[in-house]
N, C-alpha and C positions, 0 to 999 in steps of 0.2 A: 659818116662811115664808122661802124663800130670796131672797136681794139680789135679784135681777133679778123677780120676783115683789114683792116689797116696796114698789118703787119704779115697778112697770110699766115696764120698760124695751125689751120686746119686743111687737113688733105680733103678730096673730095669723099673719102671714107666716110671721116669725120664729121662733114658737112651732114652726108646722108643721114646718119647715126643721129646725131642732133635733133634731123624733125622725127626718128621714130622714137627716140626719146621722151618728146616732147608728147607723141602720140599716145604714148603708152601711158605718161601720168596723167594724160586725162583718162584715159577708160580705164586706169586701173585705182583710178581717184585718191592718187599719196598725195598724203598731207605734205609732207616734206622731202627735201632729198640732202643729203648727205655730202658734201664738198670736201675733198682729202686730199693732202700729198702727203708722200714717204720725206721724213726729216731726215735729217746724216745719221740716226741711226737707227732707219727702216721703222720709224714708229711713225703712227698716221696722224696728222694733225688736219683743222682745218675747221668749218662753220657749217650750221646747217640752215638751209633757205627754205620759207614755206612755199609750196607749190607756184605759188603766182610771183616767185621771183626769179626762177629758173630760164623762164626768156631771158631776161636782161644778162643772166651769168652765161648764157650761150653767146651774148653777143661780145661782153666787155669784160667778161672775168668778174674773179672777187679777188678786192684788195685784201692784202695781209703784212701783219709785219714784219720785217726782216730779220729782229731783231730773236726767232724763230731758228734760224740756221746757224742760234751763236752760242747755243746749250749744251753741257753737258747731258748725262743720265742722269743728273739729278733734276734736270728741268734750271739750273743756276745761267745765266749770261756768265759766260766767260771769258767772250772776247767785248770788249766795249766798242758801245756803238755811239759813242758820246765824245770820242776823243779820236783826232786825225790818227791817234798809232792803231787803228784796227787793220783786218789785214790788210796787207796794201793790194791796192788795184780794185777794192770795193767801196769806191769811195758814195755809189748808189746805197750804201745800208746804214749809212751815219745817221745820226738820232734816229734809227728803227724804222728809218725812211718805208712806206711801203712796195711790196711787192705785187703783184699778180698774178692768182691762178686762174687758170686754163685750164677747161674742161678737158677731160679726154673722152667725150661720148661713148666711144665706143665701147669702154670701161665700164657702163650705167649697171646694175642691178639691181636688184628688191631683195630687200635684207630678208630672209624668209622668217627669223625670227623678229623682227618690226618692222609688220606687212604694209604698215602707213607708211614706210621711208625708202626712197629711194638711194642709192651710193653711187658717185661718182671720182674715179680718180682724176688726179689735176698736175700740170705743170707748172711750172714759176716761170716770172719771165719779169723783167726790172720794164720799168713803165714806158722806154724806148721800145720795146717789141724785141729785145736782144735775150735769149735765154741765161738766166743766173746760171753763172758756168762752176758753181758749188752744189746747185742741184742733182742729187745724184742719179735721177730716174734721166734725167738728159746724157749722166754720162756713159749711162747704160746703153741707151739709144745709141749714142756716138760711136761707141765700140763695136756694136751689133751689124754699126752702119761701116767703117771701117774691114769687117770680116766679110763684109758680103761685097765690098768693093773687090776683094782677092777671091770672091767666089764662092765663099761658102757661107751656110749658113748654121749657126749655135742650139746643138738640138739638148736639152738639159730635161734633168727626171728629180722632182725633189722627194726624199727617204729622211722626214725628220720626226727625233727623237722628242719627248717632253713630258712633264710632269701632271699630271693628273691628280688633284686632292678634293677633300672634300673640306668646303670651306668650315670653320668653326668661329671666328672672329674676325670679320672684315678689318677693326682698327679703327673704325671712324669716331671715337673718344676727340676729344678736344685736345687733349695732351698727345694725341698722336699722330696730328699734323705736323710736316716739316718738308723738307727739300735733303734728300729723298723724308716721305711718311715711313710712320712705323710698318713693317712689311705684314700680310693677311697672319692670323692664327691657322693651320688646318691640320685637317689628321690623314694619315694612308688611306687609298682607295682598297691596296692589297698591299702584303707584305713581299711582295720579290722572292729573287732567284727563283719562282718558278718561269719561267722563259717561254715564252709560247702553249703554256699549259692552257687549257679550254678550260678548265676550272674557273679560273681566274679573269679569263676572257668572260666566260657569263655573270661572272660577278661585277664587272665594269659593265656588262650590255645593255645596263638600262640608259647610261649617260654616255656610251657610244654610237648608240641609236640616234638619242637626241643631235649628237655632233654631228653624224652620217647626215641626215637627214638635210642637215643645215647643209653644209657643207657642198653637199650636192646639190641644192638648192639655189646654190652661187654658182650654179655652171661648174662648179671646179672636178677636174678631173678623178675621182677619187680612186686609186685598184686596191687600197686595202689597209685593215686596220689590224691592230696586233699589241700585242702584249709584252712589251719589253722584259730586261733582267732583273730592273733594280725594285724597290718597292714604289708602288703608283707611278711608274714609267711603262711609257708605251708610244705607239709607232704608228703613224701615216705615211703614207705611202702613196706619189701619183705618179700618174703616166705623163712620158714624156711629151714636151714643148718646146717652140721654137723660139730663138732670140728671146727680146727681154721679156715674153710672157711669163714663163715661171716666174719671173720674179714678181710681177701684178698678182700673180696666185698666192704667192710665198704671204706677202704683206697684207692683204685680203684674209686668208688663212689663218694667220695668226690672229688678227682683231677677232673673227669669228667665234676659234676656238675659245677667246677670252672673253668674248661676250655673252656668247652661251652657255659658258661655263656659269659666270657669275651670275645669269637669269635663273639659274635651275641648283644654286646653292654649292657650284664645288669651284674649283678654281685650276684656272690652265696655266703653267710656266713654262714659259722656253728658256730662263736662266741655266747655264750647262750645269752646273753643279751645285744646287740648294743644299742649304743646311738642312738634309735630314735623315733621318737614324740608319745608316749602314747605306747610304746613297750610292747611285750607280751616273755618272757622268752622262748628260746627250749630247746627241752629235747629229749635224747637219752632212749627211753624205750628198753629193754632188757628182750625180750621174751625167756623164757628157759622151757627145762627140760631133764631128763634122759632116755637115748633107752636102753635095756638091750642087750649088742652083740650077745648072744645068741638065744636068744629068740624073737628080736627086737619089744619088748614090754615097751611102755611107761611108766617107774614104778611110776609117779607121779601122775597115774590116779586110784582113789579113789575106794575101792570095794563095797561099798554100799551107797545108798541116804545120810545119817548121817551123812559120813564123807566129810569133807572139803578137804580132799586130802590123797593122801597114806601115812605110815607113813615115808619112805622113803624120798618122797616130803616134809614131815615134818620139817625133820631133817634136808634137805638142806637149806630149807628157816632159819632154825635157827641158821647155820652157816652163813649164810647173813646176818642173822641180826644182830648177835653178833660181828661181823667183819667191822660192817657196817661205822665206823667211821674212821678206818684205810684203808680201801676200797674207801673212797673215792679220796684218791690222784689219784687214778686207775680209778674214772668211772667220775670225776671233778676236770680235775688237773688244771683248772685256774683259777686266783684270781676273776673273773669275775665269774664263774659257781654260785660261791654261792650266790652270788644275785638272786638268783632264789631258791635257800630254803625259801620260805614263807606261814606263812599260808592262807588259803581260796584262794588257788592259783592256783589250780591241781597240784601241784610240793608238793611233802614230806617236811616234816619239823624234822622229826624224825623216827627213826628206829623202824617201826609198821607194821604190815601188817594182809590184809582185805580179804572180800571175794566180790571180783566184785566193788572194791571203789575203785575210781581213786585219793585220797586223802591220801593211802598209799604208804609206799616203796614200798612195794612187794605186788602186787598184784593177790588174788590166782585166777585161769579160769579152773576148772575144774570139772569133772561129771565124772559118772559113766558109761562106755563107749565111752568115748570122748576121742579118740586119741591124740585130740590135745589137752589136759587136761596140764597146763603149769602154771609156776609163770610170772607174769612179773614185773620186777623191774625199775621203773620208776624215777630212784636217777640218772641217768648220762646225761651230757650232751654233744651233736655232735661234740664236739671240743675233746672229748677223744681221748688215743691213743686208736683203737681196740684190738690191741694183749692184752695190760695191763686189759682194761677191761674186757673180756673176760677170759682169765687167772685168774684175781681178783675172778670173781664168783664161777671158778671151784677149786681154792684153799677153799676158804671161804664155798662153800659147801662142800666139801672133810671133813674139817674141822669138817662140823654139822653130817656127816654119820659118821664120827670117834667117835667124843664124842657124837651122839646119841641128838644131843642138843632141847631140847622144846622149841618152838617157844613162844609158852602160845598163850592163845586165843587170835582170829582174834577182831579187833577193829571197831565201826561201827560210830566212833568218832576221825578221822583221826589225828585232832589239838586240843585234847583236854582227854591226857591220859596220863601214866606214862610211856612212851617207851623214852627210851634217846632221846635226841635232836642231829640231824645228827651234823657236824661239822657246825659252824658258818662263817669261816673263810677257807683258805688255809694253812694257817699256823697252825690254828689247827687241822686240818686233817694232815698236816706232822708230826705233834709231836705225834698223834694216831699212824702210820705207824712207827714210830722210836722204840718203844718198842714194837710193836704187835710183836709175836710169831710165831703166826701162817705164816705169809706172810716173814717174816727173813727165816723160817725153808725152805720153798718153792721156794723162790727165789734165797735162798742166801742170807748174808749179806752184801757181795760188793756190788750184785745189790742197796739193801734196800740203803745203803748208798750213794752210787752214784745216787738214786735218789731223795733222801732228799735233797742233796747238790746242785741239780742241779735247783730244787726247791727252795730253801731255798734262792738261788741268785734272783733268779725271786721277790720274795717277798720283800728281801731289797731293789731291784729297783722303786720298788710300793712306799713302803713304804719313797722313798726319794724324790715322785714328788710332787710338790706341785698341788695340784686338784683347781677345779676351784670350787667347794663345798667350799673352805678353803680362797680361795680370797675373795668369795662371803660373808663368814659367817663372818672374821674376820679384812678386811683391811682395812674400814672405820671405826669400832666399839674401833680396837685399836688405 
């Protein structure tokens, strides 16, 4: 009997998907296909198999090592897998012990830009058949599975911002290896603050095409492209999905755009705030709301002119909000994201929310009859992982329908009210998450732990470079 047989690990969905999988690389004659999971932080890892090895990864998985889920962003191990003190309760990942992924067929695509390869996303699962409960694409599921048990179900739209250049120096010098490498050379696509000008839009059109093209190409939803404020910033935009799909789009999406990018000489960043010349912040906004399974009725949508939203809607936005400081290792895990909390910015500055102000976290869009009657939360940044952030919301609103929680009225003075002030920092949003309740209860507290720590390394690495703000401010002076 094979692993994934042995254990039940595939729905009969899954099953099905499988042989048309199967069916498809033969008549579509790929050389290879593409094997991925999302790491802790939504980056894709994983092997690639020639065509005639793709049965056997249907039956028994691909092994991997564990020692995979213990890196920071620099790709460093920084929890050891060599010594009993790693985290505790993983005592499966000591010496890099391996893991197995698990196809998810129904995932398969044809990379449009490498028509020879197939792509598959994958689960982890530790060699008992028990899911690695650090993997975050499981806790996503978990949550999804959680909200649909009280009946509803997570309908989300992703609106993300990102950087668009044009490569000039990849960096692959010998001198410019390391952990992290020296970051690409590039220059502007366009110079900014024109905002949605068509100018500027047909000056980007030839390697938006190419993107479009792609993009749709992968099934992904696309409704639109656009032209950001900043210079070489700009905007995608899809139509809404249900449970943890956005976020297979979100992770998919990204590799894309960075693939394609680099095939055709320019380069894609979802980093929120690069170093460059008079830069404009991005931002991962996270359009939500609730479909009832039953009924598949919108319950966030308002029953008369008066109200601002249903109370149901209420209550979720009030568990986002109260949550909203601990959530954000979840929808901002990099020390960079929060340089884009400022005020008079279009980015939040604190835990508030409006009706129709883009100067809010949470921003409400709803009427009386509007289907697409929604919050949207405008606190995350494109470099998120998707699973976590997504998961973040539906925990944090579960949260607000539990305890019923009051938002309090909408604010029509975004930077300039008594709503907490989001996290400042990285490190202060991890020390939010280290005693929050609600997200321990949800998660688990291994998880919470193993991602404080994984974090927490990140941070002392920061905090022991010396910045060229620090040369500048003090080497003459002292």
């Amino acid at each position: 009997m094979s692993f994934i047989e042995k254990y039940d690990l595939w729905s009969p969905e899954q099953q099905q998907a499988a042989k048309e999988v199967q069916n498809r690389i033969r008549a579509e004659d790929l050389s290879v296909v593409r094997f991925s999971f999302p790491d802790q932080h939504g980056i894709l890892r994983g092997k690639t198999l020639v065509a005639g090895g793709v049965e056997g990864a249907f039956k028994n998985g691909l092994t991997i090592a564990s020692s995979l889920l213990m890196k920071d962003t620099a790709h460093r191990t920084v929890i050891s897998v060599f010594t009993p003190q790693n985290v505790p309760g993983l005592k499966e990942m000591r010496g890099s012990a391996d893991m197995v992924m698990v196809p998810d067929p129904t995932t398969f695509r044809v990379l449009p830009w490498a028509p020879h390869s197939g792509w598959v996303l994958c689960d982890l699962y530790f060699r008992d058949g028990r899911p690695v409960p650090i993997a975050t694409r499981h806790l996503c599921h978990n949550a999804m599975k959680s909200l649909a048990d009280q009946g509803y179900d997570f309908m989300s739209g992703l609106e993300v911002e990102f950087h668009l250049t044009r490569m000039v120096d990849p960096r692959l010098a010998l001198s410019d290896a390391g952990q992290p490498g020296e970051p690409s050379t590039v220059e502007l696509t366009h110079r900014g603050y024109n905002y949605l000008t068509e100018l500027n839009y047909d000056t980007l059109d030839p390697i938006l095409e190419v993107l479009r093209k792609n993009v749709q190409g992968l099934g992904l939803d696309l409704a639109s492209l656009e032209v950001e404020f900043g210079p070489s910033q700009v905007e995608m935009v899809f139509n809404v999905g249900q449970g943890s799909q956005p976020a297979d789009d979100m992770v998919l999406f990204r590799a894309a755009a960075k693939q394609v990018c680099q095939r055709h000489g320019y380069h894609a960043s979802f980093m929120c705030r690069p170093r460059l010349p008079s830069v404009m912040s991005s931002g991962w906004h996270l359009h939500q709301s609730l479909c009832d399974r039953a009924t598949h009725r919108n319950v966030f949508e308002p029953s008369g002119p008066t109200e601002a939203m249903s109370e149901t809607g209420l209550h979720w936005m009030g568990g986002l909000l109260k949550n909203a400081a601990a959530a954000a290792v979840f929808s901002t895990p990099t020390i960079n994201g929060y340089k884009r909390y400022r005020p008079f910015s279009l980015a939040p500055d604190r835990a508030a929310w409006g009706i129709d102000n883009r100067g809010v976290m949470v921003r409400a869009l709803c009427a009386p009859g509007d289907r697409a009657s929604r919050v949207e939360n405008r606190v995350g940044e494109p470099a998120a992982n998707p699973y976590l952030y997504l998961a973040s919301q539906v925990v944090a609103g579960m949260d607000g329908l539990a305890q019923k929680i009051d938002p309090g009225p909408p604010t029509e003075t975004p930077y300039d009210n008594q709503s907490p002030l989001l996290p400042q920092t990285l490190a202060e949003a991890v020390d939010a998450l280290q005693t929050n309740e609600t997200f321990r209860a949800a998660f688990g507290g291994l998880f919470i732990d193993y991602i404080t720590q994984i974090k927490r390394s990140e941070i002392r690495r920061y905090e022991l470079e010396v910045s060229e703000w620090e040369q500048r401010e003090y080497f003459d002076l002292f």
